[in-house]
N, C-alpha and C positions, 0 to 999 in steps of 0.2 A: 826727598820731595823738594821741589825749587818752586819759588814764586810763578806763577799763570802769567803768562801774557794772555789778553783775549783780542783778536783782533775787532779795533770800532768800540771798544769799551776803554773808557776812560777811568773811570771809577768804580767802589763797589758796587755801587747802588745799580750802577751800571752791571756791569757783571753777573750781581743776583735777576737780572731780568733776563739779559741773555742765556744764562747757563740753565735757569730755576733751582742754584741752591740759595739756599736763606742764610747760612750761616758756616761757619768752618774755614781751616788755614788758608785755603784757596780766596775764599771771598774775602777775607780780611789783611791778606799779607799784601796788598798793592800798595798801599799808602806809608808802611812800617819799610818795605822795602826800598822805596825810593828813598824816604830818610834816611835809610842807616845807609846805603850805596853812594847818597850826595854829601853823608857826613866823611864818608871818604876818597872823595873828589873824585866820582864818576857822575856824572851830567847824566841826568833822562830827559825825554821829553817826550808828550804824548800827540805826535802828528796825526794827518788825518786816517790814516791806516791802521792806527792802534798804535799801542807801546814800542818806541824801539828802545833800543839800549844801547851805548858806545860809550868807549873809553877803555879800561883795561879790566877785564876779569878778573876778581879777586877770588881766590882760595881760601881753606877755613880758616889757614896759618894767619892772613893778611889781617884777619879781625878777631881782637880779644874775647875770650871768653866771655865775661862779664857782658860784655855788646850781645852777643848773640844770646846769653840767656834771656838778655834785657828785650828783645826782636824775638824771642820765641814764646815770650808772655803776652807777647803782641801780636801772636797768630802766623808767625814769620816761621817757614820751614828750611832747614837748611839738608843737603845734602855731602855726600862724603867729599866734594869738590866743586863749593856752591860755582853751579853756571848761570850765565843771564842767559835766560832762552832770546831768542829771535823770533818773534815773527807769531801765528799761530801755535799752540801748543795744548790742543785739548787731551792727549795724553797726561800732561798733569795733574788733569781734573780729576780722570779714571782713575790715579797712580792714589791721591790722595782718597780719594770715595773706596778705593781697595784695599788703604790701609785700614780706615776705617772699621770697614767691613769684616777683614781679618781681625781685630782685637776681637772684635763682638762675639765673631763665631770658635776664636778661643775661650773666650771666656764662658761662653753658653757651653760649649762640649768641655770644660773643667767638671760645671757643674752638673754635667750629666752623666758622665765617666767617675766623679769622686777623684777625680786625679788632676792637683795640682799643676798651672805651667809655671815658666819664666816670667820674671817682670817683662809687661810689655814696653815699661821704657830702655829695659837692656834692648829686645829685639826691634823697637823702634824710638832708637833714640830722641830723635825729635816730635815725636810726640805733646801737641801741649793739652793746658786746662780746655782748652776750647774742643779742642779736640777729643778728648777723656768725655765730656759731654756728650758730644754725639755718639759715641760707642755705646752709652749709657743710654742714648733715648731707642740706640737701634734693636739696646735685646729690650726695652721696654715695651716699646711696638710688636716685638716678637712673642713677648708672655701674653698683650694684650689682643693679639690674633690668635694665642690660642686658647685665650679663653676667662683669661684671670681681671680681675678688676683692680686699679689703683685705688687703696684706702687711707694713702696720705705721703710722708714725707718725714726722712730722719734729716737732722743736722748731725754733724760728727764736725773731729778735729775743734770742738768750743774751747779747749783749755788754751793758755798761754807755749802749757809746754810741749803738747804736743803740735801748735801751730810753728814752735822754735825747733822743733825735731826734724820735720817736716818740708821748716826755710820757706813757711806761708807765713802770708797775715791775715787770712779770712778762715770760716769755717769750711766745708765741702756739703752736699746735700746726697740723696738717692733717694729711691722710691720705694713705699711699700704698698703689697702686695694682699689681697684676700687670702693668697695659701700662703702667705707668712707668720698671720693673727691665732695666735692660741691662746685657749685660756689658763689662768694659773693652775687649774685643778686637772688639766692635758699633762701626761708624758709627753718629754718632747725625742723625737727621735736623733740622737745624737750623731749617729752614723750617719743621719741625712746630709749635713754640715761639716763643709773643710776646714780644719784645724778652729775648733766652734772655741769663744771666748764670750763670755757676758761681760753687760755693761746695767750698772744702775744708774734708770733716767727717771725722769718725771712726761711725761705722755700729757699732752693739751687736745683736747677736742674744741675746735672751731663752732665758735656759735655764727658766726655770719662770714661774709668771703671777704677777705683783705687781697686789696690789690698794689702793689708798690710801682714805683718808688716812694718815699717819704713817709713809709709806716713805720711809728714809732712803739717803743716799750709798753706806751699806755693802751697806742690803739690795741695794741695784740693783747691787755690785761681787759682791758672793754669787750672783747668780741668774744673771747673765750667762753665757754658753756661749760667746760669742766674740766678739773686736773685730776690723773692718777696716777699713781706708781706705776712703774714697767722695770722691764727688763727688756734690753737689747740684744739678742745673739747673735754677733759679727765672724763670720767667718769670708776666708779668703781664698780667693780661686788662685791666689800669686802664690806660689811655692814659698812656706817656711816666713811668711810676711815681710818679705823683702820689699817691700811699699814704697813709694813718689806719691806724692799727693794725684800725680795723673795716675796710677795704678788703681790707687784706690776711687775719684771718681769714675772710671772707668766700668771696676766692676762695684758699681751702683751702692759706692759709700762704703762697702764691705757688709753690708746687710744682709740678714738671711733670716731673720724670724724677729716677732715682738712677742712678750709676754704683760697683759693687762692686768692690776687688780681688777678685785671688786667692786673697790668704795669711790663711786664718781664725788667730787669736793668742788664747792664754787672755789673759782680763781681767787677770792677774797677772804679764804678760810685763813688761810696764814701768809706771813711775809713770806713768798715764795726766795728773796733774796736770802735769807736767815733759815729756811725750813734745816732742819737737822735730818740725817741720814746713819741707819746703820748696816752695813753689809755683811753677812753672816753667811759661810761656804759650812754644810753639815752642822752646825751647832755650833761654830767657833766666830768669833768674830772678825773679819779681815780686813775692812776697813771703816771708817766713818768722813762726813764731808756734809758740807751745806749745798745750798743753792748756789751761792754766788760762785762758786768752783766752776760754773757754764757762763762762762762771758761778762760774771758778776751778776748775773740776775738771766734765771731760764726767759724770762720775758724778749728779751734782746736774742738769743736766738732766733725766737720764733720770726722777729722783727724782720732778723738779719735775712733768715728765706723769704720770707713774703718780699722784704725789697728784691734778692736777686732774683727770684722768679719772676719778679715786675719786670728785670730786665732781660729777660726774656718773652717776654708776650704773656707770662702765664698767672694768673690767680691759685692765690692760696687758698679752697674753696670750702663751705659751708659742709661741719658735718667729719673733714679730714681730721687726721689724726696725726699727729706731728711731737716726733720724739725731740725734748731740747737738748739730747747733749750729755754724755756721761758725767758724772757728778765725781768718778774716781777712775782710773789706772782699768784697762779689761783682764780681764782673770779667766785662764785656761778653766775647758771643762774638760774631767776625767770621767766613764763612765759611770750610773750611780750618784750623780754630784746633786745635789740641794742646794739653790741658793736662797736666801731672803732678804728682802731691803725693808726695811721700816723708815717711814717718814714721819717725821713727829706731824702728827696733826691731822698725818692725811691719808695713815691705814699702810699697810704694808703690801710686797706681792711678793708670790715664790715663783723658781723657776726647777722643775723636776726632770734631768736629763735619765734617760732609758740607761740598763744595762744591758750590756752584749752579751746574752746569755739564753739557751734553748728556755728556759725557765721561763724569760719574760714574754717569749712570743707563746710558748701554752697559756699564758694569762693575756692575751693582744697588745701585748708591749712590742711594739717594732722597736728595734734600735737599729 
């Protein structure tokens, strides 16, 4: 994919009118590429005809790595042997809205096959966050034609180390789902779920709608209506979790199911920064962790998405249910498995994965 010229559009805001997309490489890479092109003494200029381009054509070799990852954060798509197009070129438009396209309906037929693909930033390299986005809103729209209701929103990637693993500095988000929500006292079908791992979080119910930019720790500890224990089970449509931060928002955070306690807690029962945690796989103990392990305080998650969705058009709405963020390391499930998290103060929740066994479907256990 190469930078759009649009003929008679100057800008994006320009372009987003012409074209009618709102957002994506195409709409954003005009201004990122004219920078990084005049940082290496190629001249544009935007006459009355639209975009032209002259001077000499640079290859990928002509520009450092570093540059172009720095232009691909920036919505800038490169190709195997970046060209300046000439002139009109709404094939680019298509070429991009089709890559698009393709991740989506890879990663919908993973999850509908049980059979893992490739990273899609091996199969498209240039691939960005901007990008992973929209592939993520297109099977969203797709669950929601047929039929499913959004009941809230994970944060992932909160810790330090895995935002250092990763070579991010933010969290990542995805959406949940009515057929994701089970209760603790639910078998969960484990075979549903590609290479399933759980995660112990703390789960916030929205007492009113925050909208960002500029929501802070507090306001998200004022709005709140109630904290519970959860459980996240992330699995992944990428083969063997070979993950890019674009892989994973992509396939919608790596999200596949939540597990709620019971015991709703005002947000003010305990220092949510200090709550204590104990993780327990069959009886054993596996790990333990506080609060402040999610960004130093799950409150600042929650913050964190309410601001990016603000920078996107979208409210963090009354009522949603918003996971902050694992509190330890995700731990493989084996069929059979029991986990349970205890929170000091604030009640515990278990997570009961099915065995693959004729036994459990004569008793209505699907696994």
């Amino acid at each position: 994919m190469a930078a759009a010229i649009i003929k008679g559009a100057h800008n994006p805001e320009e372009i987003t009118l012409k074209t009618g997309l709102r957002s994506g490489c195409l709409v954003e890479c005009i201004q990122p590429a004219l920078r990084l092109l005049e940082a290496y003494g190629i001249k544009s200029t935007p006459p009355k005809g639209g975009w032209q381009w002259y001077g000499h054509t640079p290859t990928l070799k002509d520009i450092p790595e570093k540059v172009k990852t720095k232009y691909r954060n920036h919505g800038f798509c490169f190709d195997e042997d970046l060209q300046l197009l000439q002139n009109d070129q709404p094939a680019t438009i298509q070429q991009c809205e089709t890559t698009i396209q393709q991740c989506a309906d890879a990663l919908r037929q993973a999850e509908a096959t049980r059979k893992a693909i490739a990273p899609l930033t091996t199969v498209h390299p240039s691939l960005t966050q901007s990008d992973a986005y929209q592939v993520q809103m297109v099977n969203v729209r797709a669950r929601l034609a047929a039929g499913a209701h959004v009941v809230g929103k994970k944060v992932g990637l909160t810790s330090k180390a895995m935002q250092q693993f990763l070579g991010v500095s933010e969290p990542d988000f995805g959406h949940l789902f009515d057929d994701m929500l089970f209760d603790q006292e639910q078998v969960l079908p484990r075979t549903r779920f590609l290479q399933p791992k759980v995660e112990a979080e703390l789960a916030f119910i929205m007492g009113e709608t925050l909208t960002g930019p500029g929501v802070t720790s507090a306001d998200v500890l004022r709005t709140i209506a109630a904290v519970v224990p959860a459980f996240e089970i992330i699995a992944s449509r990428i083969a063997d979790w070979k993950i890019k931060i674009e892989d994973t928002i992509a396939d919608n955070g790596s999200s596949a199911a939540l597990v709620l306690g019971s015991r709703l807690m005002p947000a003010d029962a305990v220092d949510l920064k200090y709550v204590g945690m104990v993780l327990e796989k069959n009886g054993q103990i596996l790990d333990t962790a506080a609060g402040a392990a999610v960004l130093g305080h799950p409150a600042l998650a929650v913050a964190w998405l309410a601001n990016k969705l603000g920078s996107m058009g979208i409210s963090l709405g009354k009522g949603e249910i918003v996971l902050a963020g694992s509190l330890t390391k995700a731990f493989e499930v084996a069929p059979g498995d029991v986990f349970t998290a205890t929170f000091g103060g604030l009640g515990s929740v278990k997570a009961v994965f099915s065995i693959r066994l004729i036994f459990g479907q004569r008793f209505g256990v699907r696994s």
